[in-house]
Backbone as a printed PyTorch tensor [residue, N CA C, xyz], in Angstrom:
tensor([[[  8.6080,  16.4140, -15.3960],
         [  7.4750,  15.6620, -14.8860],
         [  7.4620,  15.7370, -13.3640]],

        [[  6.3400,  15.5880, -12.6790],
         [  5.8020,  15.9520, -11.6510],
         [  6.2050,  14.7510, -10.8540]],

        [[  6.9390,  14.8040,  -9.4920],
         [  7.4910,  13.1420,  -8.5610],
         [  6.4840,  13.3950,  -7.9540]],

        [[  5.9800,  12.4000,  -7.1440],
         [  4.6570,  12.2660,  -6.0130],
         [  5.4190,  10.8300,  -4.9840]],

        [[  5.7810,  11.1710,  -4.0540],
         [  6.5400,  10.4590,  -3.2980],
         [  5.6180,   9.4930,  -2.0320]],

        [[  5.2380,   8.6270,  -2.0090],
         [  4.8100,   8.2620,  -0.9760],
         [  4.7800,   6.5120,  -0.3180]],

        [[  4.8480,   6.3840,   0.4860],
         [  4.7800,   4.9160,   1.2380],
         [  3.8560,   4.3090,   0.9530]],

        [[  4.3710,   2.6570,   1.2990],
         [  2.7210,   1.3510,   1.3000],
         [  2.9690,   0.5980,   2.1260]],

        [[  1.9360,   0.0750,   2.8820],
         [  1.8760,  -1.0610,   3.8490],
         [  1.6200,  -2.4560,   3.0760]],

        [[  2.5160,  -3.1610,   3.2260],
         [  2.2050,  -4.6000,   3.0310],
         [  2.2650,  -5.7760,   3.9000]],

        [[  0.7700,  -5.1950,   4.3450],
         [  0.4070,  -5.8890,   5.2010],
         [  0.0450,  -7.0100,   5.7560]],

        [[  0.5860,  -8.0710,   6.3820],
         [  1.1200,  -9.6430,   6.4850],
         [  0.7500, -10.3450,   7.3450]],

        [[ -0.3080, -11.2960,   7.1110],
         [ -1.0300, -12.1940,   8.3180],
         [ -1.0020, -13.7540,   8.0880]],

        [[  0.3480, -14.4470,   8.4680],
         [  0.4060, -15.8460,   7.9110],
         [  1.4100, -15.9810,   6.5720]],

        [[  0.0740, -16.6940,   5.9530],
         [  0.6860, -16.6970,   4.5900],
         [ -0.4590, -15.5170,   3.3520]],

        [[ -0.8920, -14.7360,   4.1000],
         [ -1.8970, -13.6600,   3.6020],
         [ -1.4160, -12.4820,   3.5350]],

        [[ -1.6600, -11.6900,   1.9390],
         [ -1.4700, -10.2500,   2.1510],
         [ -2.4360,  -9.6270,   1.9790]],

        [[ -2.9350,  -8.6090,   2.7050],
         [ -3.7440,  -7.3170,   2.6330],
         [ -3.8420,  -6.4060,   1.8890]],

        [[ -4.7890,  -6.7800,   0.7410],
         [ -4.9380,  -6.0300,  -0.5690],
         [ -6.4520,  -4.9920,  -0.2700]],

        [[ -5.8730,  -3.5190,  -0.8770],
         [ -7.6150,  -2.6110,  -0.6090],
         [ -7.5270,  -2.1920,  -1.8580]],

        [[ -9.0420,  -2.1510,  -2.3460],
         [ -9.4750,  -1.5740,  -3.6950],
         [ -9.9330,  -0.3610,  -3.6590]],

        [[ -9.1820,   0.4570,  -4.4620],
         [ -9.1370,   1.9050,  -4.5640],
         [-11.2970,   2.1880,  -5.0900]],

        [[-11.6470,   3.2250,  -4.2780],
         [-12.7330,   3.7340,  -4.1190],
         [-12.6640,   4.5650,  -4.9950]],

        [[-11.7390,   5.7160,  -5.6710],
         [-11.9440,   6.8810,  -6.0370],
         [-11.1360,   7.1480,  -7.4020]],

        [[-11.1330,   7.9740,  -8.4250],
         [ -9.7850,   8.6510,  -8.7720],
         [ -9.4090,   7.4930, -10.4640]],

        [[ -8.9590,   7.6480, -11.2130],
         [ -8.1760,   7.1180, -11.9540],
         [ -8.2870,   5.3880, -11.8010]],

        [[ -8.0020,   5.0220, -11.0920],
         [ -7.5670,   4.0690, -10.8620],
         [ -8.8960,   3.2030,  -9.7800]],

        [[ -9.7070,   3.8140,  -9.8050],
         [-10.8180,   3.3950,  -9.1660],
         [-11.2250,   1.6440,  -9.3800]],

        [[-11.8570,   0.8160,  -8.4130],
         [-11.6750,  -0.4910,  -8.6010],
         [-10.5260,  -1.5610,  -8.3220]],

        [[ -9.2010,  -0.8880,  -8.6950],
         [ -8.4410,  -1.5730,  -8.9680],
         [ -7.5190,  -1.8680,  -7.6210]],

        [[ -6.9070,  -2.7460,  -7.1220],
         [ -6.1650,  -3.0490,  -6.0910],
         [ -5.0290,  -2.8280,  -5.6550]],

        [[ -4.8600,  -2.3330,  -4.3660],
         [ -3.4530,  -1.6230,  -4.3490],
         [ -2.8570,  -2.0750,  -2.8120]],

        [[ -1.6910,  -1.4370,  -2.0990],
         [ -1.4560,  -1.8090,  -1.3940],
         [ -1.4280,  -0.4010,  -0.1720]],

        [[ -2.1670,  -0.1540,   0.6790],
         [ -2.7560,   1.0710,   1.4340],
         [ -1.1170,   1.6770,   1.9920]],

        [[ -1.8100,   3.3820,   1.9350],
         [ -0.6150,   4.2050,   2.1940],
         [ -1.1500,   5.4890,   1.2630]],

        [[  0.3370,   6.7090,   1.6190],
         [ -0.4940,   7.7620,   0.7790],
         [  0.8320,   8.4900,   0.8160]],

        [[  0.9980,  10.0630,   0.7230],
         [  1.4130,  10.8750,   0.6410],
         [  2.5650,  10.8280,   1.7220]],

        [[  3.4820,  11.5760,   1.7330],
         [  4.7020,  11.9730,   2.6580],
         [  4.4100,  13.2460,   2.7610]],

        [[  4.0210,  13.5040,   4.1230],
         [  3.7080,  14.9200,   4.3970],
         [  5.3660,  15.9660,   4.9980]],

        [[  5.3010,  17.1940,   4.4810],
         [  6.6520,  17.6190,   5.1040],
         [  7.1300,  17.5410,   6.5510]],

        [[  8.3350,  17.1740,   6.9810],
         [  8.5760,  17.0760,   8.4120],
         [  8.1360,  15.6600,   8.6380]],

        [[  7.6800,  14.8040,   7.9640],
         [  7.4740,  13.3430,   8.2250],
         [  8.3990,  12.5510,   7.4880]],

        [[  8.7780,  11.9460,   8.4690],
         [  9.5600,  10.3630,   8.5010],
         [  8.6840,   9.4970,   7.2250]],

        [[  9.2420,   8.8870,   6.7280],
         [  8.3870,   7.6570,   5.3680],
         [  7.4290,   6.7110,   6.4880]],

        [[  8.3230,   6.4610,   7.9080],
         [  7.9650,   5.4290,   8.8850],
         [  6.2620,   6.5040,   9.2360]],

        [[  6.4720,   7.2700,   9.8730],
         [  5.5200,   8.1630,  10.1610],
         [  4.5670,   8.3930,   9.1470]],

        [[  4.6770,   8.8500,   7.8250],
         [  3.8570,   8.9450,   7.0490],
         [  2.7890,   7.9720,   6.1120]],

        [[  3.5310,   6.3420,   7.1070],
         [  2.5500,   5.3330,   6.9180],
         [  1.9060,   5.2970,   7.8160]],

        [[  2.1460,   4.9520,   9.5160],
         [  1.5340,   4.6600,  10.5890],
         [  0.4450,   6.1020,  10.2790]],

        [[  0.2830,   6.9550,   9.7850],
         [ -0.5410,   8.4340,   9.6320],
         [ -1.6800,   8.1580,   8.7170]],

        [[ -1.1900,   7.8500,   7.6340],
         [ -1.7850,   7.3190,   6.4110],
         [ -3.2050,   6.1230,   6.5750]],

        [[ -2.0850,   5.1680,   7.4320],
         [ -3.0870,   3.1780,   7.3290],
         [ -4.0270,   4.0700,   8.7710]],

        [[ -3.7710,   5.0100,   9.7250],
         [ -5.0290,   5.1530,  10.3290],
         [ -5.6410,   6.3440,  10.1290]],

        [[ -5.7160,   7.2180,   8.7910],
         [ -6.3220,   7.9490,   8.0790],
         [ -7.2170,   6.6270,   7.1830]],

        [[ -6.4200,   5.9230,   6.2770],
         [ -7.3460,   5.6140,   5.9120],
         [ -8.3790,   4.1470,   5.8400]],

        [[ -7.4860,   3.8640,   7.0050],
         [ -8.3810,   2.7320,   7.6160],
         [ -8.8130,   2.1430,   9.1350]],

        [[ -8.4170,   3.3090,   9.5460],
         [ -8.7190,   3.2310,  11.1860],
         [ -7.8620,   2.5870,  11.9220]],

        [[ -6.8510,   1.9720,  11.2480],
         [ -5.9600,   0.5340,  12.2740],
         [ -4.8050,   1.2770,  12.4520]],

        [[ -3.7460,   0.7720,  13.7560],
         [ -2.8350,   0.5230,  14.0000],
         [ -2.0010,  -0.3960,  13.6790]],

        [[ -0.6540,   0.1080,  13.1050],
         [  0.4760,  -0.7930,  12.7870],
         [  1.3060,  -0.9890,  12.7750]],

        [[  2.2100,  -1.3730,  13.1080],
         [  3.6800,  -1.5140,  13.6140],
         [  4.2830,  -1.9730,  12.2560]],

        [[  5.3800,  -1.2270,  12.2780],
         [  6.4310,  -1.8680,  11.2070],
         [  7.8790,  -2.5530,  11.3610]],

        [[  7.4610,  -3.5350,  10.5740],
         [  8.2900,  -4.8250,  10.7020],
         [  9.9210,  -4.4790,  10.1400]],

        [[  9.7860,  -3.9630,   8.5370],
         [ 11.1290,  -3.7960,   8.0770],
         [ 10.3410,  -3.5440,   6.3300]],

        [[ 11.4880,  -2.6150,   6.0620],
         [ 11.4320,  -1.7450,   4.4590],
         [ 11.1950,  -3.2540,   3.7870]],

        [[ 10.8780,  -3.2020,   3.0500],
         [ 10.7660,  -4.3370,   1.8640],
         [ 11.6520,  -3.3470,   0.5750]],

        [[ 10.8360,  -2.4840,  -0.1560],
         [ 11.5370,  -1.8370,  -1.5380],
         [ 11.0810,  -0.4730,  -1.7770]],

        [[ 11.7300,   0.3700,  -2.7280],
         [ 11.3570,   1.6080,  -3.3270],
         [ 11.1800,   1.3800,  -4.4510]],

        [[ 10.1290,   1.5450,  -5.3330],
         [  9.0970,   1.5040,  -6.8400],
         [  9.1000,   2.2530,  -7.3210]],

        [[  9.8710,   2.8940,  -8.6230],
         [  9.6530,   4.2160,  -9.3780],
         [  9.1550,   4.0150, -10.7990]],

        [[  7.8470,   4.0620, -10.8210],
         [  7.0490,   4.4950, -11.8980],
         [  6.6770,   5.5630, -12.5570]],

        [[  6.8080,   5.3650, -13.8820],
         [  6.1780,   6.7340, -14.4810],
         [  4.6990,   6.2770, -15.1770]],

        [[  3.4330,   7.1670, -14.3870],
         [  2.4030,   7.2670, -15.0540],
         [  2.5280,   8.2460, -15.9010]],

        [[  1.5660,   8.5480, -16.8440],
         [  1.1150,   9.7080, -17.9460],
         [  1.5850,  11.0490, -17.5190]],

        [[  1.1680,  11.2940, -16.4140],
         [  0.8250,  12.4820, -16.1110],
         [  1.9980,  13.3070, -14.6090]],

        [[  2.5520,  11.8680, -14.4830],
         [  3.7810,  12.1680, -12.6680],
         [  4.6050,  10.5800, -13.0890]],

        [[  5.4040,  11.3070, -12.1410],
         [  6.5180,  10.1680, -11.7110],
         [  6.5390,   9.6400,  -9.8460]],

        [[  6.1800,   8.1820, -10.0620],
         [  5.9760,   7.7400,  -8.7540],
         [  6.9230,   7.7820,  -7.9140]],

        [[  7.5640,   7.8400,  -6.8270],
         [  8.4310,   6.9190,  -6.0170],
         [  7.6260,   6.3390,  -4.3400]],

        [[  7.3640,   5.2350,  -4.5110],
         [  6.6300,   4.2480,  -3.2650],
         [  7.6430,   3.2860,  -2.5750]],

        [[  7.9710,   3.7650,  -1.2530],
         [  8.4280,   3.3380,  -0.5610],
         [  7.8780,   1.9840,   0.0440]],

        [[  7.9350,   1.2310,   0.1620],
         [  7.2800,   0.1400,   0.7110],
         [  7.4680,  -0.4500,   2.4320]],

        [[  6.9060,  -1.0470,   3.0780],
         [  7.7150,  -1.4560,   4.3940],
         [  6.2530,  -2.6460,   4.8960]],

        [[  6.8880,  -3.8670,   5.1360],
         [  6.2140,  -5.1410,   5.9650],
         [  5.5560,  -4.6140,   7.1000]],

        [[  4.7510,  -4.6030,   7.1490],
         [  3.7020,  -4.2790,   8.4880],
         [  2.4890,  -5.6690,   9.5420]],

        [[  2.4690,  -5.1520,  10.2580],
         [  1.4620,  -6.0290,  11.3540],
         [  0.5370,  -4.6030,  11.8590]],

        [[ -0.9840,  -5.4490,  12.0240],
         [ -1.5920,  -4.5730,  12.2960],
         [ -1.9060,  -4.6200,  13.9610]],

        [[ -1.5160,  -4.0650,  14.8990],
         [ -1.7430,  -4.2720,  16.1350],
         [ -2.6620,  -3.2730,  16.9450]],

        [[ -3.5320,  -2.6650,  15.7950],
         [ -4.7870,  -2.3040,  17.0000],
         [ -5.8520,  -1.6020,  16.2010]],

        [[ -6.9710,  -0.9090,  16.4690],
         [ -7.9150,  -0.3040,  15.4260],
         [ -9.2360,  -1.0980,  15.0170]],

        [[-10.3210,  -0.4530,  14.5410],
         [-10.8840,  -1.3300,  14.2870],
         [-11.5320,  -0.6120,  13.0900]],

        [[-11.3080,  -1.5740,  12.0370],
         [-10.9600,  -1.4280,  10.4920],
         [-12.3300,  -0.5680,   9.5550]],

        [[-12.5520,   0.7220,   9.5780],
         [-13.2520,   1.1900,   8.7280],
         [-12.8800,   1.8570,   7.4080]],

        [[-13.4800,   1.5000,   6.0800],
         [-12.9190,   1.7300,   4.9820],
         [-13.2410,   3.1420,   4.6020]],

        [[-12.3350,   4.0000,   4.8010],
         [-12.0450,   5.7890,   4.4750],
         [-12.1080,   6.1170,   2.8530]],

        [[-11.4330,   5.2730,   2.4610],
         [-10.2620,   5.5990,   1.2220],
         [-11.0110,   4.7370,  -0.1500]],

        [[-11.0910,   3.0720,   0.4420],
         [-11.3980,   1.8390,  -0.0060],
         [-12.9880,   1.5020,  -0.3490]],

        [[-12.8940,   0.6080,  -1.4750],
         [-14.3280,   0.2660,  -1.3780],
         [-14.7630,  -0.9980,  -1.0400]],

        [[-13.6430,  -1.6590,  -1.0120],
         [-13.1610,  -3.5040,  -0.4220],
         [-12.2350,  -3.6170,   0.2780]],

        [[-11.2390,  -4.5860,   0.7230],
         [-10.1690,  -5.1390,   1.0820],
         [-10.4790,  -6.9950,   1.4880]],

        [[ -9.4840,  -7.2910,   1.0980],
         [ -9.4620,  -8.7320,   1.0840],
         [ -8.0580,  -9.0590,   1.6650]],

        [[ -7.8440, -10.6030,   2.0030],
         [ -6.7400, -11.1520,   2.4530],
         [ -6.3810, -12.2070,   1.2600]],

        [[ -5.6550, -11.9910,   0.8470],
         [ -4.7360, -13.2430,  -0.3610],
         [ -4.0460, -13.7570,  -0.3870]],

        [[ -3.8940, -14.9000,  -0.1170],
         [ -2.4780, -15.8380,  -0.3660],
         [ -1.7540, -15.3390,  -1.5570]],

        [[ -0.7070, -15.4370,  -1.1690],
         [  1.2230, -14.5710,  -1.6260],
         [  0.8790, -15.4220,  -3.1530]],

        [[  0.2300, -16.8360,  -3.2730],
         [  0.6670, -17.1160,  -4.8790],
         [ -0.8090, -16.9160,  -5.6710]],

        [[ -1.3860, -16.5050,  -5.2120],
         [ -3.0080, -15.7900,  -5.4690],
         [ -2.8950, -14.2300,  -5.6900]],

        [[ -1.6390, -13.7380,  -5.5810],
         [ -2.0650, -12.2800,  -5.5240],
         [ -1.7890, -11.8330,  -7.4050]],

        [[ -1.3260, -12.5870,  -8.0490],
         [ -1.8770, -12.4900,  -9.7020],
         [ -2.7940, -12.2980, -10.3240]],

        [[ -3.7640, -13.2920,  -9.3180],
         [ -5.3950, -12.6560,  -9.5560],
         [ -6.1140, -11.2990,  -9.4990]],

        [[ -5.2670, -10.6720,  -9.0590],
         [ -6.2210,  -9.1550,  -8.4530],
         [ -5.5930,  -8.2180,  -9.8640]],

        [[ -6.1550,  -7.4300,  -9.8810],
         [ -6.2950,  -6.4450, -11.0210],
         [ -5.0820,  -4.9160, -10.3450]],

        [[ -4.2600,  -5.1280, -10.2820],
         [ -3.7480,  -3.7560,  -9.5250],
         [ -3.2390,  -2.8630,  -9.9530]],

        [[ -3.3390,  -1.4110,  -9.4450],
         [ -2.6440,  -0.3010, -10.0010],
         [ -1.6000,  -0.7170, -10.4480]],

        [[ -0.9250,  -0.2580, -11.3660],
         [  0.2520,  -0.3450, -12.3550],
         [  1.4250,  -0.6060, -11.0420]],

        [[  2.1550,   0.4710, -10.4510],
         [  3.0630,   0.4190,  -9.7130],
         [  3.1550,  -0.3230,  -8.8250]],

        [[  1.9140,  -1.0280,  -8.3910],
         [  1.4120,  -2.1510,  -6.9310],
         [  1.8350,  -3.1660,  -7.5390]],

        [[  1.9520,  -3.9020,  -9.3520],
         [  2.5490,  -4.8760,  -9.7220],
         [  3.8100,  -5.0210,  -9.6660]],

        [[  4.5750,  -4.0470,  -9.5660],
         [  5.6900,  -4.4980,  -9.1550],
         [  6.1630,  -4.4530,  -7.7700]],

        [[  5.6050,  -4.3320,  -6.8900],
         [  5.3760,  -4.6240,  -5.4820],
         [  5.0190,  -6.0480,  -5.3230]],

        [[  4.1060,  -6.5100,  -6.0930],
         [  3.6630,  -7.6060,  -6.0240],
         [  4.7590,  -8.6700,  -6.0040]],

        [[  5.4110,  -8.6570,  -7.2560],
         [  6.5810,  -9.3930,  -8.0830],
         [  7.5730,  -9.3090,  -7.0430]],

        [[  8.0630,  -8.4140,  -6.0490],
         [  9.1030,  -8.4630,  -5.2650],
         [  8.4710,  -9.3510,  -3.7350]],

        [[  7.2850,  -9.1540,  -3.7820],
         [  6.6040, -10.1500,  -2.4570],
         [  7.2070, -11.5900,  -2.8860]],

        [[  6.7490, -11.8690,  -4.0580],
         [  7.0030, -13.2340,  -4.3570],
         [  8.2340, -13.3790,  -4.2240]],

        [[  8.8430, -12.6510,  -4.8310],
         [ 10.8530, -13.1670,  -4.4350],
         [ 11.1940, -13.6460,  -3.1220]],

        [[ 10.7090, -12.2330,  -2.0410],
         [ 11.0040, -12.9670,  -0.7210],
         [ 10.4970, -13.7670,   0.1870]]])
């Protein structure tokens, strides 16, 4: 089976996280946590700060790793690096997304999310 390796921003304002709803693809609608691919010769660190202003115009500094997520969909095997972020510059146009919202940490049950973003979720709440 096919690995597809890539990072997510979980992105943190208060007591709010930064959820974007996938625009495209499979999984269209559903809520995830922004980031993408690990390009070769890129750092995981690099291949987010690349990614969140590919696909949303902002700048962001990273705070510290949170977790690594290995899922198997149908068709590949995930591994999503994760890392706490602040957004410190940009001004936010949706590339990728067809929404984004801000959610309180015990509200984020409500959202409908890609398979592998739930267990991202579940480890927010721990810490």
């Amino acid at each position: 089976m096919k690995t597809i390796e890539v990072v997510a921003a979980v992105i943190k304002h208060e007591n709010k996280i930064f959820a974007t709803r996938r625009g495209y693809g499979d999984f269209e609608n559903m809520w995830e946590f922004p980031g993408g691919k690990i390009e070769a010769g890129e750092t995981r660190e690099e291949a987010l700060i690349r990614e969140i202003k590919e696909e949303l115009e902002l700048d962001i500094k990273i705070s510290k790793y949170i977790t690594t997520v290995d899922y198997d969909y149908p068709n590949f095997h995930l591994t999503m690096h994760c890392f706490m972020c602040d957004v410190c510059g940009g001004e936010m146009h949706l590339n990728a997304h067809n929404a984004v919202k801000w959610v309180m940490i015990e509200e984020l049950d409500n959202l409908r999310w890609v398979p592998a973003d739930i267990l991202v979720v579940k480890k927010i709440k721990e810490m």
